[in-house]
PDB file of N, CA, C and O in Angstrom:
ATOM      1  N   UNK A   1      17.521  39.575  76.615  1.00  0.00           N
ATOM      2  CA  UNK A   1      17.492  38.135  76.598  1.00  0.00           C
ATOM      3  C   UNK A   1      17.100  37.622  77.994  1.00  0.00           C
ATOM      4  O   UNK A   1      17.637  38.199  78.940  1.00  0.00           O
ATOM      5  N   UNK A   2      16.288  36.676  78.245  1.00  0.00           N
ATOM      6  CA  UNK A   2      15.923  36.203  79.346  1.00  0.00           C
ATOM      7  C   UNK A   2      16.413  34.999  79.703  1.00  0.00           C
ATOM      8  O   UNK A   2      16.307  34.133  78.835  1.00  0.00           O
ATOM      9  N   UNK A   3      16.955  34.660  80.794  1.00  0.00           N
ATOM     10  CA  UNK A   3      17.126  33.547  81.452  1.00  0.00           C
ATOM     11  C   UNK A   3      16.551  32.497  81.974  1.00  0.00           C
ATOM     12  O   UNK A   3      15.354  32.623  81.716  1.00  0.00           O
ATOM     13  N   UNK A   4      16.699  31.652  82.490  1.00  0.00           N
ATOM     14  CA  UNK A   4      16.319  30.497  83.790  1.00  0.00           C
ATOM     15  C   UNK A   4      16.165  31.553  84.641  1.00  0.00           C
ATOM     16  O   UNK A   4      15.013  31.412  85.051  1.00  0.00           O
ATOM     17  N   UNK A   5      16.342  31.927  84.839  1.00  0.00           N
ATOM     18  CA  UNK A   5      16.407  32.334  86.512  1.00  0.00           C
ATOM     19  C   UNK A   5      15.056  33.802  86.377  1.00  0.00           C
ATOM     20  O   UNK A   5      14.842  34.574  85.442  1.00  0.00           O
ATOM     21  N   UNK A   6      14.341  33.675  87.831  1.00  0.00           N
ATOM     22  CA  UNK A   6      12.961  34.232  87.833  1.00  0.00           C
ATOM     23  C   UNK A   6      13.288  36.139  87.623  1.00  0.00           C
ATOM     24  O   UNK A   6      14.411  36.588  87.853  1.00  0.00           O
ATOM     25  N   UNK A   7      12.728  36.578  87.405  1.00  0.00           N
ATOM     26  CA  UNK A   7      13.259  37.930  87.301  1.00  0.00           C
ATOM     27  C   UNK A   7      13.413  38.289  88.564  1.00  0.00           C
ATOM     28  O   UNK A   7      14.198  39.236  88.619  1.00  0.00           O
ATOM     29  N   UNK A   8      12.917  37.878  89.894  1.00  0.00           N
ATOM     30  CA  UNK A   8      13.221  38.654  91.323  1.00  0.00           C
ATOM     31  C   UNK A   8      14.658  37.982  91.410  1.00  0.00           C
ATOM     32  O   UNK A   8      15.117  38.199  92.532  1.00  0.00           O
ATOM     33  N   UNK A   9      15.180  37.538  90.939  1.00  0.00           N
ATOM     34  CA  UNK A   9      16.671  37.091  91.356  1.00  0.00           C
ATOM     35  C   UNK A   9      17.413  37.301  90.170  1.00  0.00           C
ATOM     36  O   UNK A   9      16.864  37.430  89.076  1.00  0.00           O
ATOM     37  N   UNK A  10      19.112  37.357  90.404  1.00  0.00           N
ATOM     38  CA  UNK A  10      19.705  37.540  89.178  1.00  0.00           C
ATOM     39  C   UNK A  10      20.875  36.746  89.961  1.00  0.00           C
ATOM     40  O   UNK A  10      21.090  36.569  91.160  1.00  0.00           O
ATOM     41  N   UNK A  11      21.591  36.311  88.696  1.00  0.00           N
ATOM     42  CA  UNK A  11      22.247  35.177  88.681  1.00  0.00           C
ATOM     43  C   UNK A  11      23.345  34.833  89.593  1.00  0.00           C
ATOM     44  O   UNK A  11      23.902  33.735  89.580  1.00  0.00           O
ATOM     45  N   UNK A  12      23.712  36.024  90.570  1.00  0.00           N
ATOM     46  CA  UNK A  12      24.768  35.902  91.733  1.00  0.00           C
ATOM     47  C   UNK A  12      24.126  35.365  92.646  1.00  0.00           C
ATOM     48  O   UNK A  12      24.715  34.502  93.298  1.00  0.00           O
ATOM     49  N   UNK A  13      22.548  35.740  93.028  1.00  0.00           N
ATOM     50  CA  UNK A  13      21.839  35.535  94.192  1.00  0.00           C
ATOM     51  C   UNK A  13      21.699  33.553  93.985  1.00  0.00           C
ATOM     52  O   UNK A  13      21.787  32.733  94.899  1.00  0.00           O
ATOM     53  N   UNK A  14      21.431  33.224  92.267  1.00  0.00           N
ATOM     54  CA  UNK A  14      21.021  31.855  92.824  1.00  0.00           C
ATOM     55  C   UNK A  14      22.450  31.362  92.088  1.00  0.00           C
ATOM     56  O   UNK A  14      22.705  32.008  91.071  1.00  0.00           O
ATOM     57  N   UNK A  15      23.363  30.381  92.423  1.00  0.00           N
ATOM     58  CA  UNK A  15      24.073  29.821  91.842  1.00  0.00           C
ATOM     59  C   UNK A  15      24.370  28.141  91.885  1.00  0.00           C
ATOM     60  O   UNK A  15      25.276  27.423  92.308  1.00  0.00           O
ATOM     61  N   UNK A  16      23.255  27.975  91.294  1.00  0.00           N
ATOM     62  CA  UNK A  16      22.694  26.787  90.725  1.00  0.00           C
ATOM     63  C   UNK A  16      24.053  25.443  90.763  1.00  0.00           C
ATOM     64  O   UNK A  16      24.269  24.424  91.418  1.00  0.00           O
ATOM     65  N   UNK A  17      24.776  26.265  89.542  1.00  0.00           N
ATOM     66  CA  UNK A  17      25.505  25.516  88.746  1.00  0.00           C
ATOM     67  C   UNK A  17      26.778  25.158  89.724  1.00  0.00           C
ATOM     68  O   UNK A  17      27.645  24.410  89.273  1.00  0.00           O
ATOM     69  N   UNK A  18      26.923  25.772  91.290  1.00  0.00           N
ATOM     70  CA  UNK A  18      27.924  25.214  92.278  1.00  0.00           C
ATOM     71  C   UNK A  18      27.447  24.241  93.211  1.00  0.00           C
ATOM     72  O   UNK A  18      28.095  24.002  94.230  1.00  0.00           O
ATOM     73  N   UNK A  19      26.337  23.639  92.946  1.00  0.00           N
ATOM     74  CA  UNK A  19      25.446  22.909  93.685  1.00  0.00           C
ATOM     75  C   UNK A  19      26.246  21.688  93.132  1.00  0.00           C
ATOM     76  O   UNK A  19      26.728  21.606  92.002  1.00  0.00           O
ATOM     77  N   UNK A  20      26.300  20.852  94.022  1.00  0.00           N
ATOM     78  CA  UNK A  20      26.542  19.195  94.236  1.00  0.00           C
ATOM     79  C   UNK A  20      25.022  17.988  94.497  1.00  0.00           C
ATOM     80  O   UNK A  20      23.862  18.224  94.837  1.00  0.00           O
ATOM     81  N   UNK A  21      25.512  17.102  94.258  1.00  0.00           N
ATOM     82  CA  UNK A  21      24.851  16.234  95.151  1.00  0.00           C
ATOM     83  C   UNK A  21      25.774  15.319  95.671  1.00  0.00           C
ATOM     84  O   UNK A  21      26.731  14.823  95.075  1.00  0.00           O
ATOM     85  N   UNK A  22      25.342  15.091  97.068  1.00  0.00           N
ATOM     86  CA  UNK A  22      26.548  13.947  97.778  1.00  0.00           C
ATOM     87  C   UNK A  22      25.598  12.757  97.614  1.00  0.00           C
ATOM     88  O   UNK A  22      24.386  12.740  97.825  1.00  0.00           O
ATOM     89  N   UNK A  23      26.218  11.984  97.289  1.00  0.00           N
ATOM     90  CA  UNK A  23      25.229  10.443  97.679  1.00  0.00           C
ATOM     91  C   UNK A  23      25.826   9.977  99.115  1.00  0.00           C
ATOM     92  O   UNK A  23      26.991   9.827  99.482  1.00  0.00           O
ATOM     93  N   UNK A  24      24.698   9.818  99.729  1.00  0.00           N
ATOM     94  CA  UNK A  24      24.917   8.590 100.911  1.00  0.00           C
ATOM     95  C   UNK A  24      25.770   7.430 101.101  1.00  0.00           C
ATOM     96  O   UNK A  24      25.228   6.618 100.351  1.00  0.00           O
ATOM     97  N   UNK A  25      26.757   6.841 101.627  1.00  0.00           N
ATOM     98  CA  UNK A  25      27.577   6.001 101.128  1.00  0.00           C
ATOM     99  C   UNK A  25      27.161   4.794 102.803  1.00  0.00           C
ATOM    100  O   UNK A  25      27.469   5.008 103.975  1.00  0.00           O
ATOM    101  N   UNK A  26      26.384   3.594 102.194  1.00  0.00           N
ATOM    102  CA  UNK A  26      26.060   2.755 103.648  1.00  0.00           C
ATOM    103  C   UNK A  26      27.405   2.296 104.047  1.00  0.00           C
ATOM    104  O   UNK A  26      28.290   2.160 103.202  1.00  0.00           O
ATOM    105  N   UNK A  27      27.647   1.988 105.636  1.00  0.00           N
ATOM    106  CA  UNK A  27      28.710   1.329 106.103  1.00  0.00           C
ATOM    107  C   UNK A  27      28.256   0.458 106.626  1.00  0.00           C
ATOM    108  O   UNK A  27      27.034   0.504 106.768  1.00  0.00           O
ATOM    109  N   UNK A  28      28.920  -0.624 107.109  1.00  0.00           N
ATOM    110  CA  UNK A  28      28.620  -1.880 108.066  1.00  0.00           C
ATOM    111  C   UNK A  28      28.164  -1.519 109.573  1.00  0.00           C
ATOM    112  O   UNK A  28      27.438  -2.264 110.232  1.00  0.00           O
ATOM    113  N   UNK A  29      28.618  -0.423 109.991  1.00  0.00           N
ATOM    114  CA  UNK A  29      28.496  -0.045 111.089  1.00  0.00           C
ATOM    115  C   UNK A  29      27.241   0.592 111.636  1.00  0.00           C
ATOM    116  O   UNK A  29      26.892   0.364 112.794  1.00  0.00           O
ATOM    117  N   UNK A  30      26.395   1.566 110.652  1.00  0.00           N
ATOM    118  CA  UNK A  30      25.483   1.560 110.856  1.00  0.00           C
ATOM    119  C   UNK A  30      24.225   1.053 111.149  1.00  0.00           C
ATOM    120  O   UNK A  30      23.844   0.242 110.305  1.00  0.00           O
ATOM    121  N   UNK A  31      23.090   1.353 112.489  1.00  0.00           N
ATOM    122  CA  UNK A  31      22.618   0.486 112.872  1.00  0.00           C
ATOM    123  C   UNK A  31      21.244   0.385 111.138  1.00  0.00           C
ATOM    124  O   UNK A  31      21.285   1.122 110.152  1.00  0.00           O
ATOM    125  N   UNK A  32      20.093  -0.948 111.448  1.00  0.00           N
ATOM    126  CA  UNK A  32      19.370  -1.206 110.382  1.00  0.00           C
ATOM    127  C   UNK A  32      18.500  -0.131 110.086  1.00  0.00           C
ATOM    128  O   UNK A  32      18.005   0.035 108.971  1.00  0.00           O
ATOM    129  N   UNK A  33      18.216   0.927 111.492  1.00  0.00           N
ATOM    130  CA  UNK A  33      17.334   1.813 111.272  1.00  0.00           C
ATOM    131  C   UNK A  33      17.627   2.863 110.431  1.00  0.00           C
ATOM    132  O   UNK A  33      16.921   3.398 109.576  1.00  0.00           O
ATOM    133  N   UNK A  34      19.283   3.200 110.943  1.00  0.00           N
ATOM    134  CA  UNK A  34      20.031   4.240 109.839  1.00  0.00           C
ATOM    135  C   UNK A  34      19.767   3.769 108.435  1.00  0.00           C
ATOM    136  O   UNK A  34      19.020   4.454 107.736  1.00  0.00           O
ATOM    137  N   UNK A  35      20.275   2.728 107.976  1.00  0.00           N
ATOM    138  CA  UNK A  35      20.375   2.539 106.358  1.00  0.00           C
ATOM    139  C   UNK A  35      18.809   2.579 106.032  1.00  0.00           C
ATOM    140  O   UNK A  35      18.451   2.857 104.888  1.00  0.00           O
ATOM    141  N   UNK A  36      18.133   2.378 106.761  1.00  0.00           N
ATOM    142  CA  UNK A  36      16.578   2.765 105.915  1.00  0.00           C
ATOM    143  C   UNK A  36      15.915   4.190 106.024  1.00  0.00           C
ATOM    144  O   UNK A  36      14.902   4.581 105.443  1.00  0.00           O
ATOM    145  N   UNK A  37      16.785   4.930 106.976  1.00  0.00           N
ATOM    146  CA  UNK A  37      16.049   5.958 106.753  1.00  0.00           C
ATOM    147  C   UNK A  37      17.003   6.810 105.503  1.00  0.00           C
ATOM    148  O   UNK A  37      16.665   7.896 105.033  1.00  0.00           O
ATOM    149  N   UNK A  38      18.009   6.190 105.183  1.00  0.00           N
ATOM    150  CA  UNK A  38      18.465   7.128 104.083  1.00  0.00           C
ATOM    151  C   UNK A  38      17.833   6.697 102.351  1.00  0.00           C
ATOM    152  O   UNK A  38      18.064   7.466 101.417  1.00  0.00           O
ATOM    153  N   UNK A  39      17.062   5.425 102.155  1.00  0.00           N
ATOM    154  CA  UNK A  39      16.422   5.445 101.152  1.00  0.00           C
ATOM    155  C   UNK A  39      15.200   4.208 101.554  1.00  0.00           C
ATOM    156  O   UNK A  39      15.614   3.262 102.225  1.00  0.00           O
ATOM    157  N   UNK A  40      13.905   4.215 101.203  1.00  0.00           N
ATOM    158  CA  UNK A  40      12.652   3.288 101.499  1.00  0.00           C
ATOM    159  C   UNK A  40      13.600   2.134 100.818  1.00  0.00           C
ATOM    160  O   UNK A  40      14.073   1.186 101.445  1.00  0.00           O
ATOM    161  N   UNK A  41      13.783   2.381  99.466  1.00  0.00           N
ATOM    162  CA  UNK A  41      14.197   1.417  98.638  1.00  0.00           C
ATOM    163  C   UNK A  41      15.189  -0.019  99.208  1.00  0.00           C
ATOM    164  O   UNK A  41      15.055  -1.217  98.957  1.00  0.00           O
ATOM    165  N   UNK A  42      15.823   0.443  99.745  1.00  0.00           N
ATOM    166  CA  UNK A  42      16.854  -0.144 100.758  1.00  0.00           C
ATOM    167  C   UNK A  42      16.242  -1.591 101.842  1.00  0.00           C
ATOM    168  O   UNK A  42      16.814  -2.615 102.214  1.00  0.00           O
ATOM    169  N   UNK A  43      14.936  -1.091 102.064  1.00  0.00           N
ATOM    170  CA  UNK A  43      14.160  -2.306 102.375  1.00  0.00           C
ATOM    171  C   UNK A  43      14.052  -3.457 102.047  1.00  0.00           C
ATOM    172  O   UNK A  43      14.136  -4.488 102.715  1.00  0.00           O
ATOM    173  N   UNK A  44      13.743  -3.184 100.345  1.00  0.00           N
ATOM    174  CA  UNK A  44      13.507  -4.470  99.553  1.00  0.00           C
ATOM    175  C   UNK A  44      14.980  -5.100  99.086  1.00  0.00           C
ATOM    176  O   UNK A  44      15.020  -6.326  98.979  1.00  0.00           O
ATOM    177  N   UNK A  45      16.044  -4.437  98.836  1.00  0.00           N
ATOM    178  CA  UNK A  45      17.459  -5.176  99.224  1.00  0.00           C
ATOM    179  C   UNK A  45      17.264  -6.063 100.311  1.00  0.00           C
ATOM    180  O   UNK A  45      17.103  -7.245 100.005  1.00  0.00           O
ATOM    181  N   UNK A  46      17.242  -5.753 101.543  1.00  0.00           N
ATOM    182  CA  UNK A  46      16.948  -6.351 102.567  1.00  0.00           C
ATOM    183  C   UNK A  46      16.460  -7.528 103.046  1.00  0.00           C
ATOM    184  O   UNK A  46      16.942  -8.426 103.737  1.00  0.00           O
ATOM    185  N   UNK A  47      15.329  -7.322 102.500  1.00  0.00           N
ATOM    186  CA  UNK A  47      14.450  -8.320 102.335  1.00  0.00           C
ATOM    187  C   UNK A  47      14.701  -9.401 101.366  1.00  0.00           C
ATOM    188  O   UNK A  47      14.185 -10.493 101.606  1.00  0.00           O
ATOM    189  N   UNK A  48      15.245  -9.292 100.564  1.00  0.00           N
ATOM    190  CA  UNK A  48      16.018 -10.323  99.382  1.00  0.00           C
ATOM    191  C   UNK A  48      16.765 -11.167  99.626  1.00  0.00           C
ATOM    192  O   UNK A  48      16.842 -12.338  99.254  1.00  0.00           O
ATOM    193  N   UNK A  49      17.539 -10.365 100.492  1.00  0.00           N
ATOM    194  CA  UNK A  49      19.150 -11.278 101.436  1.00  0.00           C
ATOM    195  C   UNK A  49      18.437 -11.866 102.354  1.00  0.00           C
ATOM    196  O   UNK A  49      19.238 -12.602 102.932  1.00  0.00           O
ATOM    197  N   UNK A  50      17.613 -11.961 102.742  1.00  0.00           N
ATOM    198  CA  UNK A  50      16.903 -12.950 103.839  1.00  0.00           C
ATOM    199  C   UNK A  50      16.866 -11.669 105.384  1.00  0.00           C
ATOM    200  O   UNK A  50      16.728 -12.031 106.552  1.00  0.00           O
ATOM    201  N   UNK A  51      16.938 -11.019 105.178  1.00  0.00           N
ATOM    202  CA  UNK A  51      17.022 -10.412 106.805  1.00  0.00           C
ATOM    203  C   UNK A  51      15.777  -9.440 106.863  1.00  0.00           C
ATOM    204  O   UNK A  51      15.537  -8.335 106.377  1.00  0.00           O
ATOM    205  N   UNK A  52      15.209 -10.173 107.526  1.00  0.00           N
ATOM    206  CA  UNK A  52      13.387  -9.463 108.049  1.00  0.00           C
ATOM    207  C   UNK A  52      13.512  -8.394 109.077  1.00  0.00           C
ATOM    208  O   UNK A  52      12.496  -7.800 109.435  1.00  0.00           O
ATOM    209  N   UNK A  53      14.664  -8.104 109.575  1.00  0.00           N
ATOM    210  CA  UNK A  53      14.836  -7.554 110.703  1.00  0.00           C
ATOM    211  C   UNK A  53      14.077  -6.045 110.419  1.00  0.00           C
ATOM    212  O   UNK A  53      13.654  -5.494 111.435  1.00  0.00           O
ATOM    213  N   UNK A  54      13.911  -5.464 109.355  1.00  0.00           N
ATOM    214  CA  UNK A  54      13.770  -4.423 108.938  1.00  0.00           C
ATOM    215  C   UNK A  54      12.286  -3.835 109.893  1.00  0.00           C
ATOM    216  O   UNK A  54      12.326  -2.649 110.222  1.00  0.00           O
ATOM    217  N   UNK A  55      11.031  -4.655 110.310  1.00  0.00           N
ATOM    218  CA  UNK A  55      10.537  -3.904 111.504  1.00  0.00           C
ATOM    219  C   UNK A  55      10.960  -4.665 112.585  1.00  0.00           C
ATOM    220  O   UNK A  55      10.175  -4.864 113.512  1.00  0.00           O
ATOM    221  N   UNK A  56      11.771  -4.993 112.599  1.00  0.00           N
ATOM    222  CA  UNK A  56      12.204  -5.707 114.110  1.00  0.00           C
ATOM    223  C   UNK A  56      12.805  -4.788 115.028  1.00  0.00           C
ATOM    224  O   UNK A  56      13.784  -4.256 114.506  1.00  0.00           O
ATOM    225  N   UNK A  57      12.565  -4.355 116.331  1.00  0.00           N
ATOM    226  CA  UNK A  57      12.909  -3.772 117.428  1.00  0.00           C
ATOM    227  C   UNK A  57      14.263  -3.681 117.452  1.00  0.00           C
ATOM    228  O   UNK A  57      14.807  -2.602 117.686  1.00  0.00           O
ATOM    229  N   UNK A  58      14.726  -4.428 117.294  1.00  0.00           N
ATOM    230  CA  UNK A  58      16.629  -4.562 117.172  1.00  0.00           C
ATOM    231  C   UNK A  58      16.605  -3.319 116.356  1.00  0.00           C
ATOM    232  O   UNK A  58      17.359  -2.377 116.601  1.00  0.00           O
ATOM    233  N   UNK A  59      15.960  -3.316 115.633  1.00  0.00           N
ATOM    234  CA  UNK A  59      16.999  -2.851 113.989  1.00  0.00           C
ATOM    235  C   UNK A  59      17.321  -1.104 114.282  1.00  0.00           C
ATOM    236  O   UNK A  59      17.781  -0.317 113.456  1.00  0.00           O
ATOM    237  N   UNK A  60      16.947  -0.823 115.624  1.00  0.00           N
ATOM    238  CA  UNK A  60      16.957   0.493 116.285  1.00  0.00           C
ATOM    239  C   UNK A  60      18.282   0.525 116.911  1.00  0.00           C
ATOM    240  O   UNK A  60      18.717   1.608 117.301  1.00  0.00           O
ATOM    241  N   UNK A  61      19.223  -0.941 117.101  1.00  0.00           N
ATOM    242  CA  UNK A  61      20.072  -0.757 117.611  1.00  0.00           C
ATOM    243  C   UNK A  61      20.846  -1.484 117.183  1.00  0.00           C
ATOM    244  O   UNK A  61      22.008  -1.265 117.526  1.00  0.00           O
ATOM    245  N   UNK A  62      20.646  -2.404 116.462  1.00  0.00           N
ATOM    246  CA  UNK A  62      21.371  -3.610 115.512  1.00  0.00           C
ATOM    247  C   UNK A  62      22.335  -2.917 114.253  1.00  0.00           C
ATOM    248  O   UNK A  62      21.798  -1.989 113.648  1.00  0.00           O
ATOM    249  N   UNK A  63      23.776  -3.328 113.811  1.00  0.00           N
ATOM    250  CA  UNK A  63      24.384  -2.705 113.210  1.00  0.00           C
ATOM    251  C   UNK A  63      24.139  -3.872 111.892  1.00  0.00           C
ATOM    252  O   UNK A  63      23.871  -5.073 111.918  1.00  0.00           O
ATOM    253  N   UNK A  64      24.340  -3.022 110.899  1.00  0.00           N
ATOM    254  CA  UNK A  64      24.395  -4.121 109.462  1.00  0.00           C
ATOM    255  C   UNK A  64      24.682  -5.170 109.957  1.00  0.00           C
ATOM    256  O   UNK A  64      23.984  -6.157 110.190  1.00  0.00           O
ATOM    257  N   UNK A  65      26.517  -4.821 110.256  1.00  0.00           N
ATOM    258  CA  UNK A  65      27.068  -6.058 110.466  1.00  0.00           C
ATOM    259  C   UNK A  65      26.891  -7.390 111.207  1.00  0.00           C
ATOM    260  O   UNK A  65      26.968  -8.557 110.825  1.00  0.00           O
ATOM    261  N   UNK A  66      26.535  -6.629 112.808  1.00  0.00           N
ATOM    262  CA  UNK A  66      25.752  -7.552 113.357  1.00  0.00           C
ATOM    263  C   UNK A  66      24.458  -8.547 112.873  1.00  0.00           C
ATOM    264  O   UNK A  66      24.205  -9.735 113.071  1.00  0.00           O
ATOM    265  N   UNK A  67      23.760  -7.437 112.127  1.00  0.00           N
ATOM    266  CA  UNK A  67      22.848  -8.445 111.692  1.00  0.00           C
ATOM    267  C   UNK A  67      22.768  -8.995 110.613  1.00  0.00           C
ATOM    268  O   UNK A  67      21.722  -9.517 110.227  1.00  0.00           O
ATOM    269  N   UNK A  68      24.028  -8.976 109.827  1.00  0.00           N
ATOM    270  CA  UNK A  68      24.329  -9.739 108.520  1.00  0.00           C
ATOM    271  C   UNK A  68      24.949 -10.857 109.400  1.00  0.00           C
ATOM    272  O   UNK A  68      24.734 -12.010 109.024  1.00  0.00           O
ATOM    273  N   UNK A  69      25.613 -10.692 110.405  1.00  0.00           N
ATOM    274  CA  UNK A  69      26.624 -12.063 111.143  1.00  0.00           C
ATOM    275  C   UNK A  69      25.336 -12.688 111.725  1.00  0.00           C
ATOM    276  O   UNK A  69      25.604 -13.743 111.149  1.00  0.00           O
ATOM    277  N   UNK A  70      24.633 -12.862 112.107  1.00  0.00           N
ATOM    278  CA  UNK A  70      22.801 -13.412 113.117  1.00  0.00           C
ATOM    279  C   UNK A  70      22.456 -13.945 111.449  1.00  0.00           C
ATOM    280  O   UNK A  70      22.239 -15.156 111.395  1.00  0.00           O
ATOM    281  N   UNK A  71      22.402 -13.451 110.541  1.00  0.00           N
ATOM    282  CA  UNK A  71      21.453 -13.777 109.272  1.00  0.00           C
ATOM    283  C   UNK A  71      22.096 -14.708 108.038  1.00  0.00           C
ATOM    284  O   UNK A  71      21.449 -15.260 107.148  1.00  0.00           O
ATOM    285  N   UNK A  72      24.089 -14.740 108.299  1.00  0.00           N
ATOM    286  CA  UNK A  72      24.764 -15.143 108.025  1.00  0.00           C
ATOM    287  C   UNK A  72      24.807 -14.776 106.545  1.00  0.00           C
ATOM    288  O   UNK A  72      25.073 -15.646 105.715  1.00  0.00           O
ATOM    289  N   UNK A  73      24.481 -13.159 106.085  1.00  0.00           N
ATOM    290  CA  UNK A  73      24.895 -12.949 105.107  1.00  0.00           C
ATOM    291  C   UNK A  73      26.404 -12.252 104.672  1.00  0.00           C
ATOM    292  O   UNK A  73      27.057 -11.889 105.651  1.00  0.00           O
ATOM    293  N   UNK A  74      26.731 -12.132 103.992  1.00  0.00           N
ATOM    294  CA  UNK A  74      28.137 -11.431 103.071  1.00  0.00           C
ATOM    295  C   UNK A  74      27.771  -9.922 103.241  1.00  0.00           C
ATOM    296  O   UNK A  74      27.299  -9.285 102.298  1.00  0.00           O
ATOM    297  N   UNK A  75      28.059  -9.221 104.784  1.00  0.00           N
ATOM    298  CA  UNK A  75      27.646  -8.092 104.603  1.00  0.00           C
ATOM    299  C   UNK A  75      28.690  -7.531 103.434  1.00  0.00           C
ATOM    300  O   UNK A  75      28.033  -6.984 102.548  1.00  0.00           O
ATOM    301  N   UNK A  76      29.583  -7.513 103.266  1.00  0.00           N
ATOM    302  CA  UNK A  76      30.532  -6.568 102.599  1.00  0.00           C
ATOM    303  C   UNK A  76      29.842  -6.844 100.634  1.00  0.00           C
ATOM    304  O   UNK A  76      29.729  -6.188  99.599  1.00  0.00           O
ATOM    305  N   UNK A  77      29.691  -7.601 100.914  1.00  0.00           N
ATOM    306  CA  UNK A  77      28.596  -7.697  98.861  1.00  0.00           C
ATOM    307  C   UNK A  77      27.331  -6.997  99.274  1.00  0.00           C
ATOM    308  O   UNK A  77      27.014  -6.269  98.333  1.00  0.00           O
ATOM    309  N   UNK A  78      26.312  -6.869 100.431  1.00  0.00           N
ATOM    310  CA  UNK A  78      25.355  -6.091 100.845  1.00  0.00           C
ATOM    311  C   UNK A  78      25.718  -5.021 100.688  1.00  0.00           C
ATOM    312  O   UNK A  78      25.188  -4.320  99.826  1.00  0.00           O
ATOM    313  N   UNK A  79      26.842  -4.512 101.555  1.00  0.00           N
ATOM    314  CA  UNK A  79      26.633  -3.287 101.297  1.00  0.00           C
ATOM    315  C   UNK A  79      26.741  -2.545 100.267  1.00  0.00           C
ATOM    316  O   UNK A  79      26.043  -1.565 100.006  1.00  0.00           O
ATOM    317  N   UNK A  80      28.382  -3.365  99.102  1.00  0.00           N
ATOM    318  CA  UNK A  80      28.233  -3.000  98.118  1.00  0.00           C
ATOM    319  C   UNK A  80      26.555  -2.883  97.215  1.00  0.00           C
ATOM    320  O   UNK A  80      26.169  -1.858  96.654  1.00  0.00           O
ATOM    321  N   UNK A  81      25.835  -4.091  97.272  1.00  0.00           N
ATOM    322  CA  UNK A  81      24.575  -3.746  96.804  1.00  0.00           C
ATOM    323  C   UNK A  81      24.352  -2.709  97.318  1.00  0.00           C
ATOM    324  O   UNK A  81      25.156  -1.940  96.792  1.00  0.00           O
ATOM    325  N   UNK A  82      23.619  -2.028  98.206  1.00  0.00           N
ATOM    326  CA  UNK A  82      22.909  -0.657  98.731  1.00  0.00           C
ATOM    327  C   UNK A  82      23.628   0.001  97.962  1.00  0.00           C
ATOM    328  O   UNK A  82      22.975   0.465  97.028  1.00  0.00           O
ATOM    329  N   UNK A  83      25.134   0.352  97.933  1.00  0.00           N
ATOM    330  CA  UNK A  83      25.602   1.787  97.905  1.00  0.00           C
ATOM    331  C   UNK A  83      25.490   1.994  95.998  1.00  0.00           C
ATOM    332  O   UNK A  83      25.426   3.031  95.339  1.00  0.00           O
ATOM    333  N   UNK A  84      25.505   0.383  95.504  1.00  0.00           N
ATOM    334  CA  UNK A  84      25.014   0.324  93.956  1.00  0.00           C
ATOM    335  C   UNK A  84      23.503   1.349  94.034  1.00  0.00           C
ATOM    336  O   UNK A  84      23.548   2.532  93.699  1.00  0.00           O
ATOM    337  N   UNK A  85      22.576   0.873  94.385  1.00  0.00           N
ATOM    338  CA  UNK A  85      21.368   0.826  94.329  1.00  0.00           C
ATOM    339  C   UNK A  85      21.479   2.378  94.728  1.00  0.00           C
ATOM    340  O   UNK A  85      21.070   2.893  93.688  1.00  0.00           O
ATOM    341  N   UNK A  86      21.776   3.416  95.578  1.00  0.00           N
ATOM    342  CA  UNK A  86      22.031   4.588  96.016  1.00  0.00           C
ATOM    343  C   UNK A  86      22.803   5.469  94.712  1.00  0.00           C
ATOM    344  O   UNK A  86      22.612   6.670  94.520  1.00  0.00           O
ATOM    345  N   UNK A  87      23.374   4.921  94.184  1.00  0.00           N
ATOM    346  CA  UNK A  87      24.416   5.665  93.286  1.00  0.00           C
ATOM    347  C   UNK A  87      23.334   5.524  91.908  1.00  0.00           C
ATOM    348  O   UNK A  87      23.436   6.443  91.095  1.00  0.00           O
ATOM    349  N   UNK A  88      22.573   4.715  91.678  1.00  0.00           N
ATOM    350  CA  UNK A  88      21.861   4.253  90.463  1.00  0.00           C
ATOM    351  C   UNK A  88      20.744   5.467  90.471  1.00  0.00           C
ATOM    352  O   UNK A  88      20.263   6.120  89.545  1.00  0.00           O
ATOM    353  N   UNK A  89      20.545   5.499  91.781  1.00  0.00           N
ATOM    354  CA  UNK A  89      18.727   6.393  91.752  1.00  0.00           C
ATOM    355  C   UNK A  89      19.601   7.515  91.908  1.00  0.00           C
ATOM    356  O   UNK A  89      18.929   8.378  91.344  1.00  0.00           O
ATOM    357  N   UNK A  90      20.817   8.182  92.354  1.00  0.00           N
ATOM    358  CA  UNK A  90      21.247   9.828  92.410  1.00  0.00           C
ATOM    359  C   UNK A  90      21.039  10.590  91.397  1.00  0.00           C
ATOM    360  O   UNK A  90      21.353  11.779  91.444  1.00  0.00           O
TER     361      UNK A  90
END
């Protein structure tokens, strides 16, 4: 009987089925550059809530929070959005 698994390997060598996936979980604290490099998608959130900062020079050193407080959005419903939007595409 043949398996999934390629004949140069047998089933101790690959063990698939102990594999996880972690999802990314955004915090407030992270600066704007972090939360975009963990999904493109994350941009166009961004951009929705009003905060353009996304190529802005800051955003290399700017934390969510900070720049939800400058943009005067509800970071804590933001972030919940992202970490929605992260958990949806896993």
């Amino acid at each position: 009987m043949r398996n999934c698994y390629s004949d140069n390997y047998n089933q101790d060598q690959i063990q698939v089925q102990n594999w996880r996936i972690e999802i990314m979980k955004i915090h407030k604290d992270m600066t704007i550059s972090e939360v975009i490099a963990v999904d493109r998608g994350i941009v166009d959130i961004l951009l929705n809530a009003g905060m353009n900062c996304v190529g802005c020079p800051m955003s290399q050193r700017e934390t969510l929070a900070e720049a939800g407080f400058v943009h005067g959005e509800d970071i804590d419903m933001l972030v919940s959005e992202i970490n929605e939007y992260l958990e949806a595409i896993a």
